[in-house]
C-alpha positions in Angstrom: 78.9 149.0 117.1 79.2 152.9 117.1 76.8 155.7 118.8 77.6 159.0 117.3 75.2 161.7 119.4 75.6 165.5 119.3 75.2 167.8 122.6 75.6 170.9 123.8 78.0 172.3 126.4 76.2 171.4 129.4 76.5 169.7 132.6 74.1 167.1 130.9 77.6 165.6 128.8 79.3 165.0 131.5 76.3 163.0 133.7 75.7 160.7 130.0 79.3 160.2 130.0 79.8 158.9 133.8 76.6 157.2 133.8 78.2 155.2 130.6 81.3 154.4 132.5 79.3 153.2 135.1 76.9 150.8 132.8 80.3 149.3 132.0 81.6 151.1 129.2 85.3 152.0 129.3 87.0 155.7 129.1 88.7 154.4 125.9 85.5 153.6 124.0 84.2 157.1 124.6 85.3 159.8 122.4 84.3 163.6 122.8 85.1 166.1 120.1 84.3 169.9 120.6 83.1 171.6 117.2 84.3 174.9 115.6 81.7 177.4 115.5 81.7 179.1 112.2 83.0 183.1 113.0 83.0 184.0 109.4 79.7 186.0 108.7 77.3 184.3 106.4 77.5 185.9 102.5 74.5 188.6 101.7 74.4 187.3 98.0 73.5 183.9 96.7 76.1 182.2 93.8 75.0 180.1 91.3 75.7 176.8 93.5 74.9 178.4 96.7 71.6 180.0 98.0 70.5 180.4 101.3 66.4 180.7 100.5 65.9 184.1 101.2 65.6 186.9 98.6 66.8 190.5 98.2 64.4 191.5 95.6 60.8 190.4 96.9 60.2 193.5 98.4 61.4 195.8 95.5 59.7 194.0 93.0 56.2 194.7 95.0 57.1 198.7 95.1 58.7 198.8 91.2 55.0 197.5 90.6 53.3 200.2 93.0 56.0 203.2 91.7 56.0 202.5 88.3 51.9 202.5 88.3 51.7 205.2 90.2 54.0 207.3 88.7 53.0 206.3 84.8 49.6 207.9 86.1 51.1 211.3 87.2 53.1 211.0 84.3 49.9 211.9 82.1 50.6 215.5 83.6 54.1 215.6 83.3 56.9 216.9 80.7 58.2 213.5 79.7 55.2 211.6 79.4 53.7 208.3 81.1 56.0 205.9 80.3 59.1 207.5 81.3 57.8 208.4 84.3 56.6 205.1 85.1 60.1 203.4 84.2 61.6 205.9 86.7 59.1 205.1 88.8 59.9 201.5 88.8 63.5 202.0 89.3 62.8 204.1 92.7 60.4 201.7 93.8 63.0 198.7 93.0 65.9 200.3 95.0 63.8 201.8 97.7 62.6 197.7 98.4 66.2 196.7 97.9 67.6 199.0 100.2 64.8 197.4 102.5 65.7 194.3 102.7 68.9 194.4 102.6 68.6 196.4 106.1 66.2 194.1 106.9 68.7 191.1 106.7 71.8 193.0 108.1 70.6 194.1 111.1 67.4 192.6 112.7 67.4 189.0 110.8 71.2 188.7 111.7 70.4 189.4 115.2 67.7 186.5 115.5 69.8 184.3 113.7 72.6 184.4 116.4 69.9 183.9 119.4 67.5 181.1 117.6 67.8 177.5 118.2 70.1 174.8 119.9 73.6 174.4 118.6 75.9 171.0 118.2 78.7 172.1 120.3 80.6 168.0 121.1 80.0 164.9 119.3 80.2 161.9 121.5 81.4 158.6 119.3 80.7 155.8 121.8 82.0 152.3 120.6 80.0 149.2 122.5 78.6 145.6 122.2 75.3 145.8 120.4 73.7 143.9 123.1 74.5 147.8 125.1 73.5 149.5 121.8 69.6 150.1 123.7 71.3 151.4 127.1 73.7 153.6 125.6 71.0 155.2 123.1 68.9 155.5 126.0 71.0 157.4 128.5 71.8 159.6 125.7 68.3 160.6 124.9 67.9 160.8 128.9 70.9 163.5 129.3 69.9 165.7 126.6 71.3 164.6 123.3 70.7 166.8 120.2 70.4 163.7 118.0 72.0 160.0 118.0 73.1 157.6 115.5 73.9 154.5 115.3 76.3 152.2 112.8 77.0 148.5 112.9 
């Protein structure tokens, strides 16, 4: 039977992995494997087979709505009319709530993403008698494991 478990770089690893040895599970049955950590910055725009969930053009929508209304109204005093007013309206209020979010996911979300949440650093693959499958799953959970599996 295999345990696969994910951990961080910690102290923790090391206590699961010598506190296997000791419960009787030998050096060559344990297998650590350090992870890459992506360095390549995420991409700002979605493709057609890849999107991330967030959206660019939320907030300019809402002010292309607010513009456009507001300038079609001021528009009734003005040389071109309403509705070319309110079209350029629309288009300020779309850009203005583009360039919005787009610093809004450059600088402050991209800072929050680098600092939030706990990060696989090491898989352990752990190879054992299924009558040790408990203990093993156990100590893991006690030193901190991100998440364990297990295959027969």
């Amino acid at each position: 039977m295999q345990i696969f478990s994910t951990f961080e770089t910690t102290g923790f690893l090391e206590l699961a992995i010598t506190t296997l040895e000791k419960k009787g599970i030998k050096k060559e049955n344990i297998f650590a494997v350090p992870l890459d950590i992506r360095t390549e910055e995420r991409k700002l725009f979605d493709s057609l087979h890849r999107s991330d969930g967030t959206t660019l053009i939320d907030i300019g929508m809402a002010l292309a709505t607010a513009f456009s209304v507001i300038a079609a109204s001021i528009g009734f005093k003005l040389a071109w009319g309403p509705i070319y007013w309110g079209l350029i309206g629309a288009a300020g209020g779309f850009l203005v709530g583009l360039l919005i979010r787009l610093f809004i996911e450059k600088v402050v979300r991209k800072r929050k993403r680098l600092l939030k949440g706990i990060h696989s650093e090491i898989i352990v693959i752990i190879e054992c008698e299924e009558t040790q499958a408990e203990a093993v799953e156990a100590i893991l959970w006690d030193n901190f494991a991100i998440g364990v599996a297990k295959v027969k």
